[in-house]
C-alpha positions in Angstrom: 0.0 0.0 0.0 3.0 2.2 -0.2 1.5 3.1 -4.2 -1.7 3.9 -2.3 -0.2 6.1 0.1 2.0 8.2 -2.5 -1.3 8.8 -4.6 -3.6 9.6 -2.0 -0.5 12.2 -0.4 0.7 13.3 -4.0 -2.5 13.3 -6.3 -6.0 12.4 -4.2 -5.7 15.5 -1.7 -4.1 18.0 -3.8 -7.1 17.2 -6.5 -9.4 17.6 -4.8 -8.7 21.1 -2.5 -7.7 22.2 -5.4 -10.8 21.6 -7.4 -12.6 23.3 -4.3 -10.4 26.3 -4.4 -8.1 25.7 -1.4 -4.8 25.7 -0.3 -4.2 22.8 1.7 -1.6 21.3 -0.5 0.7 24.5 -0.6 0.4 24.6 3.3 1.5 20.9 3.5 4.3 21.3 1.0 5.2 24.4 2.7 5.4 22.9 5.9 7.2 20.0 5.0 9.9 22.5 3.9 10.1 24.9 6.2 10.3 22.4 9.6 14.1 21.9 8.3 14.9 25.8 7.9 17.3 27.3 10.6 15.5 28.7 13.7 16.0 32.5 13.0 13.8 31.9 9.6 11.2 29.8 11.1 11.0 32.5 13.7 11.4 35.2 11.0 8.2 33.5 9.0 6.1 33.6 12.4 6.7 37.4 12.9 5.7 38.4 9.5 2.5 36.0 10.1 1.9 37.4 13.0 2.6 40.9 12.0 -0.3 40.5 9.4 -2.9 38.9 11.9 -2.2 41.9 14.2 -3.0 44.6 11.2 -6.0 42.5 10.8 -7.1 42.2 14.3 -6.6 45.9 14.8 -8.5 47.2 11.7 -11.4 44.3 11.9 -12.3 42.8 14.8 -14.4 44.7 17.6 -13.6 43.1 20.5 -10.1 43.6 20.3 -10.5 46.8 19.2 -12.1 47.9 22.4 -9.8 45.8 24.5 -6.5 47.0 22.9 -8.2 50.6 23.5 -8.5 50.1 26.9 -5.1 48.7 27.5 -3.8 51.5 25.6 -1.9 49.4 23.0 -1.6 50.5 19.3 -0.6 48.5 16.4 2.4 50.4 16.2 3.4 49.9 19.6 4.5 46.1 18.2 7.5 46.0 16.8 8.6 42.7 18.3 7.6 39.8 20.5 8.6 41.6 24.0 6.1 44.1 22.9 3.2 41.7 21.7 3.6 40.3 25.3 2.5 43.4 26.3 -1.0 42.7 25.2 -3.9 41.5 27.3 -4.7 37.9 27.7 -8.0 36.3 26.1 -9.6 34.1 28.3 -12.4 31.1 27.9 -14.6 33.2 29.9 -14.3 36.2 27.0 -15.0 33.8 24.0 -18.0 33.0 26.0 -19.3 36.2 26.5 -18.4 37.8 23.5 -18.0 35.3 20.6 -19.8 37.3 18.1 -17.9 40.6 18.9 -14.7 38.4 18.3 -15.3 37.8 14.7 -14.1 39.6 12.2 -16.4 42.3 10.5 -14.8 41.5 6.7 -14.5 37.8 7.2 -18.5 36.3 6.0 -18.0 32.5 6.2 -16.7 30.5 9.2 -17.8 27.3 10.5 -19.0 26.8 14.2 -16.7 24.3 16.3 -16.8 23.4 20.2 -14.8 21.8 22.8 -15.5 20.4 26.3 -12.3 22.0 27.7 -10.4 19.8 29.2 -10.6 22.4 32.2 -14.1 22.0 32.5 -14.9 25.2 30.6 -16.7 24.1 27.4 -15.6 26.9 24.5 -18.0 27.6 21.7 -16.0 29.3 18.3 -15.8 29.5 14.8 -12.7 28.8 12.2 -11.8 29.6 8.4 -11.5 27.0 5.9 -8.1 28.2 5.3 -7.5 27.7 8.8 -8.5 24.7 8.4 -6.6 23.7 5.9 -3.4 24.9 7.6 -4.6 23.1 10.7 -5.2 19.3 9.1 -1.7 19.7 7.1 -0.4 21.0 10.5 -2.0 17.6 12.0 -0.8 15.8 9.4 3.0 17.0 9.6 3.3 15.8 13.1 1.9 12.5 12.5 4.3 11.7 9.6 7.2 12.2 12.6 6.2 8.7 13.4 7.4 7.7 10.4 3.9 7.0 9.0 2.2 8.2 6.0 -1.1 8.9 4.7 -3.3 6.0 3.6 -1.2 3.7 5.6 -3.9 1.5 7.6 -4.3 3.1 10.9 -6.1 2.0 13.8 -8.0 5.1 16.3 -8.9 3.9 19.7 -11.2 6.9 19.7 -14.0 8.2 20.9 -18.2 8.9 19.4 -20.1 11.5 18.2 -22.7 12.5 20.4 -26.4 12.4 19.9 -27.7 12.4 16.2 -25.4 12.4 13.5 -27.2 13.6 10.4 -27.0 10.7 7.7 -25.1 13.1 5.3 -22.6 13.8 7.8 -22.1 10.0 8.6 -21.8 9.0 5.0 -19.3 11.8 4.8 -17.0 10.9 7.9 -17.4 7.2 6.5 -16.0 8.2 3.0 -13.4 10.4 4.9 -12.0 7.3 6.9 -12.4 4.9 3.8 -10.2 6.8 1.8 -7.9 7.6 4.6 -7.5 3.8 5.5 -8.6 4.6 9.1 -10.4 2.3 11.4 -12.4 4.0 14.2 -13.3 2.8 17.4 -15.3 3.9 20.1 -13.5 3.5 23.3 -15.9 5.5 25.7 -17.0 2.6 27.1 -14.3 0.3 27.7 -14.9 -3.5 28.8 -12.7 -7.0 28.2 -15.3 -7.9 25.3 -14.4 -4.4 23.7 -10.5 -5.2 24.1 -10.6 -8.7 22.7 -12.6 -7.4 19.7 -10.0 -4.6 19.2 -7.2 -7.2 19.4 -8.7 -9.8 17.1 -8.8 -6.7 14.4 -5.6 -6.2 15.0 -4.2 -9.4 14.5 -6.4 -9.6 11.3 -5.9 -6.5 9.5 -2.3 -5.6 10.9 -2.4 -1.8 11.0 0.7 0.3 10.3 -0.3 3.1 13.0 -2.3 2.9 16.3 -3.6 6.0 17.7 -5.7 6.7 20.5 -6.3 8.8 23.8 -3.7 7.9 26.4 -6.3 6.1 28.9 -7.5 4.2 26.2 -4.1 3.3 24.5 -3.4 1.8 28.0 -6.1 0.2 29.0 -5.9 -2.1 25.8 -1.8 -2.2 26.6 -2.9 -3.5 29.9 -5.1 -6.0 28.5 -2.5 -7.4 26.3 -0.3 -7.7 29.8 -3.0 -9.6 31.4 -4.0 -11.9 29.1 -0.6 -12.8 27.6 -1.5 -11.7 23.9 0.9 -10.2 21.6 -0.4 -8.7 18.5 1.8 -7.6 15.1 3.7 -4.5 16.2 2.6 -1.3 14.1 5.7 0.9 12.9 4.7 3.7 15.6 1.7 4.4 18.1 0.6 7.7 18.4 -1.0 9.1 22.1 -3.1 11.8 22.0 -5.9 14.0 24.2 -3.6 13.4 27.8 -0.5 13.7 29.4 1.7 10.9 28.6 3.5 9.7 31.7 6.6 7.9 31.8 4.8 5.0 33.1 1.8 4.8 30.2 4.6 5.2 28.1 6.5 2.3 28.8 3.5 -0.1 29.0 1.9 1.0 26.0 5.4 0.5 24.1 6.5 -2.8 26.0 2.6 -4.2 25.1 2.4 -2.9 21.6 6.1 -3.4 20.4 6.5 0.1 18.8 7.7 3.4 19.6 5.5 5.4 21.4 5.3 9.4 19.8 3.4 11.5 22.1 1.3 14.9 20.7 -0.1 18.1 21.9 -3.4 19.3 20.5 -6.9 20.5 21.2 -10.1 21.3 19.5 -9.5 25.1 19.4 -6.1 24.5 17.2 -5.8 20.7 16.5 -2.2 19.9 16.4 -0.3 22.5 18.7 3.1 20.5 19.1 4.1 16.6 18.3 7.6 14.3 19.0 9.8 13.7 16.9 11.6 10.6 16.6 14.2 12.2 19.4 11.3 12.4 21.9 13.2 15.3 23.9 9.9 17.6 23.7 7.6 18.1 21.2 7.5 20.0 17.9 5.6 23.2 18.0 3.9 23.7 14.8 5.5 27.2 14.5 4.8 28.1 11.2 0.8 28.2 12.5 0.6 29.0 16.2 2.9 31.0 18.4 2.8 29.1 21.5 4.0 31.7 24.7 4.7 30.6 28.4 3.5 33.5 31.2 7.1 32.9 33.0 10.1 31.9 31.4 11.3 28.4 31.8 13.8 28.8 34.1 11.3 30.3 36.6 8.9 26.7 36.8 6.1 25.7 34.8 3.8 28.3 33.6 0.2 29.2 31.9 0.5 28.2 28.4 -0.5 31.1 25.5 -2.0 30.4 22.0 -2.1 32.8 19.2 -3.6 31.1 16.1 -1.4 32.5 12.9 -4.2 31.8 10.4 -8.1 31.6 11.7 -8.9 35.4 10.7 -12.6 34.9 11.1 -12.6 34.6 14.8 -8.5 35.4 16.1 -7.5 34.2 19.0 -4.8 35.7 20.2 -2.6 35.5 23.5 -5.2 32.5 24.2 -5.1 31.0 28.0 -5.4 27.2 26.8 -6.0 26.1 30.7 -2.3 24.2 30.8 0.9 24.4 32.2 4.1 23.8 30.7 7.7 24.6 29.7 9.1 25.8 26.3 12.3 24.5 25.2 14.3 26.9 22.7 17.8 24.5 22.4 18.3 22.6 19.2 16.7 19.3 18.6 19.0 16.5 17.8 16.9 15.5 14.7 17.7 19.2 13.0 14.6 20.8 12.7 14.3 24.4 13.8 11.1 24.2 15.3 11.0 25.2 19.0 9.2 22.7 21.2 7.7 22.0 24.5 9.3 20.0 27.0 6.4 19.2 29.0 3.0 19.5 29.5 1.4 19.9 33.4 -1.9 19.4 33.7 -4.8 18.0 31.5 -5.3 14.5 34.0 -9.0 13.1 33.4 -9.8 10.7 36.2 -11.4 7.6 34.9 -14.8 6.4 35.9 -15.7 3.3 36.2 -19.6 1.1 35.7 -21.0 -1.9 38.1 -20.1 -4.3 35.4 -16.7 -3.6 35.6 -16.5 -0.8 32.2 -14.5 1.7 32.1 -14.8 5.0 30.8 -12.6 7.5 30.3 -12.7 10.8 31.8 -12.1 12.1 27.9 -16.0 11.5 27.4 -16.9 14.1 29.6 -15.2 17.2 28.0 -16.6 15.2 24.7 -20.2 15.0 25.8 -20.1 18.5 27.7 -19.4 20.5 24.5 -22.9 19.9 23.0 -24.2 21.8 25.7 -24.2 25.7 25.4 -26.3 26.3 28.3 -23.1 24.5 30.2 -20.4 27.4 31.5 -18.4 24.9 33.8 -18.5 21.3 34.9 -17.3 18.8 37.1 -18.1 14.8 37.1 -17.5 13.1 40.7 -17.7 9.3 40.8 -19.4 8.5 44.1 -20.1 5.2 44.3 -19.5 2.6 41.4 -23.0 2.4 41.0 -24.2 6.8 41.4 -21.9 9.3 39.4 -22.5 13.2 40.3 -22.6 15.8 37.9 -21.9 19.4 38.8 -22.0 22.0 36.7 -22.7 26.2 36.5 -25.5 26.9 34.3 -25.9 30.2 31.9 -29.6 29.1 31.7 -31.1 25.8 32.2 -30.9 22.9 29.7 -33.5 22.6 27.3 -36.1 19.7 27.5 -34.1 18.6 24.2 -30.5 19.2 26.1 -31.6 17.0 29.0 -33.0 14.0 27.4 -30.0 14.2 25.4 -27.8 14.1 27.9 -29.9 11.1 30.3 -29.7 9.2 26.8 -25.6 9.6 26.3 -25.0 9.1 30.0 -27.1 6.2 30.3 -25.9 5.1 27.1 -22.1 4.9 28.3 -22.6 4.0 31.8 -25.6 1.8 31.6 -29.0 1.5 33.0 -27.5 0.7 36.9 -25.7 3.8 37.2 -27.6 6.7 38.7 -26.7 9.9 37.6 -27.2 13.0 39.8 -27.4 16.4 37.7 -27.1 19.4 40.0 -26.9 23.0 39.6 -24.0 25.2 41.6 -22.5 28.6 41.6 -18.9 27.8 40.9 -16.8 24.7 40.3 -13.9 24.7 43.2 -10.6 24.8 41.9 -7.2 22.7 42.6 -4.4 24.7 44.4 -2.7 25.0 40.9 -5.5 27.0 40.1 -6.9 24.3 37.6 -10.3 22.9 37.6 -10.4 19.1 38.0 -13.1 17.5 35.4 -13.6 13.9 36.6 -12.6 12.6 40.3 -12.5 8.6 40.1 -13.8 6.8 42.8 -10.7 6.0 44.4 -10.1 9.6 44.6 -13.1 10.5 46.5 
């Protein structure tokens, strides 16, 4: 399938944005270029794409207008990065508030996208399609760092979409995966059956890649263990959605047989930062995002900022992401001259866990928890292996709609034995980091 994989990469994609006016190809080739120029021109690159989002941000979009007014910041104050530190920090809590005054006045079409937040702060927004097309070549970039390529059969230990999927939208998503060669599935609700059906795939169809969300990646590594199995080693497994500790790393590598690559991402930018095969940090995808610390390294870990190079029809810029981390600046042994980031704090879902001995992971949360927009904050507390709590801050009460959808995913994942208790508060309590913890486990009750 190598033949498959050099049309679909060199022919099938480029066809076809092509046809529908888009520039997805030039990003990729761009990007595959430009990850091998020295540092000062990757950085050089960044500031003249930055330099042009700030002259539009200024001239176009009202909420920053009004912010930047009040700060008392010009555009021509910003001559270099010290000074665009100088701006104000956007905050989940703004995009909230003010999503429509974030959009840009002499951008018409964007499309509407959500996350769960992984900090228990569900963001509603809106991209570009030429953001997204710099975003899935972005994605697709750091993937091939495995070593893999497009159309090379991958497994995704994954999760669902939630509630009803349109059929047009399903029949898309399958052609999608067809012609990508991926095979999806849902790990939200995990159980042995699930792990031995997942395993006799494997040994059947022998995929190339395995992706999936860390919990899930090793859950099945730990069913492997248990059970003895060993299954045909993929050339690379790729962890996603989670931290990646030393420890998931070693068993998901010692159970799968491959090297482990960890990534960086989230719904608001996709692919922020991926490993290399030196895994000494990960990649930042620098010609895309500038990715900013609120301390320097040397001072400890720090709140991690996002400016998105590329999405003019809603900017976000100086972004609090709700992580912690550390930028790394020295040379990668493998030559690129993208910066990276050594670590990641924070972002640790609790899993939850069903009478009949399923688990699920505390990614399904954040997942299910987007679809909601009366939903400001959130909090899942398991209190008994048979009664789960769910806290959350309401902007207004959930629609009739809203709540049977919501009994019907719950009850869905967790089963009919599980009782669910929905409650309203006035604020989430936070950890002493200042982070909001999503899903508390039972043993940590």
């Amino acid at each position: 399938m190598e033949l498959y994989s050099e049309i679909l990469q060199e022919w099938l994609l480029p066809l076809y944005y092509g046809a529908c006016g888009r520039h997805y190809a030039r990003y990729r080739r761009l990007l595959e270029e430009a990850q091998w120029w020295p540092r000062d021109k990757v950085l050089s690159y960044q500031w003249d794409e930055l330099s042009r989002l700030l002259d539009h941000v200024f001239a176009n979009v009202p909420y920053y207008q009004q912010k930047y007014r009040v700060a008392g910041a010009q555009r021509g104050d910003i001559r270099s990065l010290a000074d665009f530190a100088q701006l104000p920090v956007l905050t989940r809590e703004e995009i909230r508030e003010s999503r429509e005054q974030l959009r840009a006045v002499n951008v018409a079409h964007v499309l509407p996208h959500a996350t769960g937040g992984s900090s228990g702060v569900p963001t509603r927004f809106y991209i570009t399609l030429d953001s997204y097309d710099w975003r899935m070549a972005a994605s697709q970039r750091a993937y091939s760092w495995s070593g893999c390529r497009l159309g090379q059969l991958t497994l995704y230990l994954w999760g669902a979409p939630v509630g009803h999927v349109p059929s047009l939208k399903k029949l898309k998503a399958r052609a999608y995966h067809t012609l990508q060669r991926h095979e999806m599935i849902n790990t939200f609700s995990q159980s042995p059956a699930l792990w031995q059906r997942v395993y006799e795939w494997h040994c059947r169809r022998r995929p190339v890649l395995i992706v999936g969300y860390v919990a899930s990646l090793e859950a099945y590594a730990g069913y492997l263990s248990q059970q003895g199995l060993t299954a045909p080693a993929p050339r690379a497994v790729i962890t996603a959605a989670e931290p990646l500790t030393v420890d998931a790393r070693r068993q998901i590598k010692d159970a799968l047989k491959a090297p482990v690559f960890n990534t960086y991402g989230s719904r608001e930018f996709m692919s922020i930062a991926a490993e290399c095969d030196s895994h000494e940090g990960l990649h930042i995808n620098t010609e895309n995002l500038l990715v900013e610390t609120t301390l320097p390294p040397c001072e400890g870990a720090s709140d991690i900022l996002i400016t998105d190079l590329h999405n003019y029809g809603m900017p976000f810029v100086r972004y609090s992401i709700g992580d912690v981390g550390f930028l790394d600046r020295s040379p990668c042994p493998c030559g690129r001259g993208l910066p990276r980031i050594r670590s990641i704090e924070g972002r640790t879902l609790d899993v939850l866990r069903t009478p009949g001995g399923r688990v699920v992971p505390g990614e399904f949360l954040p997942h299910l928890m987007k679809e909601f927009p009366e939903i400001r904050q959130f909090q899942a507390k398991q209190l008994a292996i048979d009664r789960i709590q769910i806290s959350a801050v309401l902007d207004r009460p959930l629609s009739a709609d809203h709540e049977t959808l919501m009994q019907t995913e719950l009850g869905r994942v967790f089963g009919p034995h599980v009782q669910v208790d929905f409650q309203r508060v006035d604020e989430i309590p936070r950890l002493p980091s200042g982070k909001r913890r999503v899903t508390i486990g039972m043993n940590a009750c």
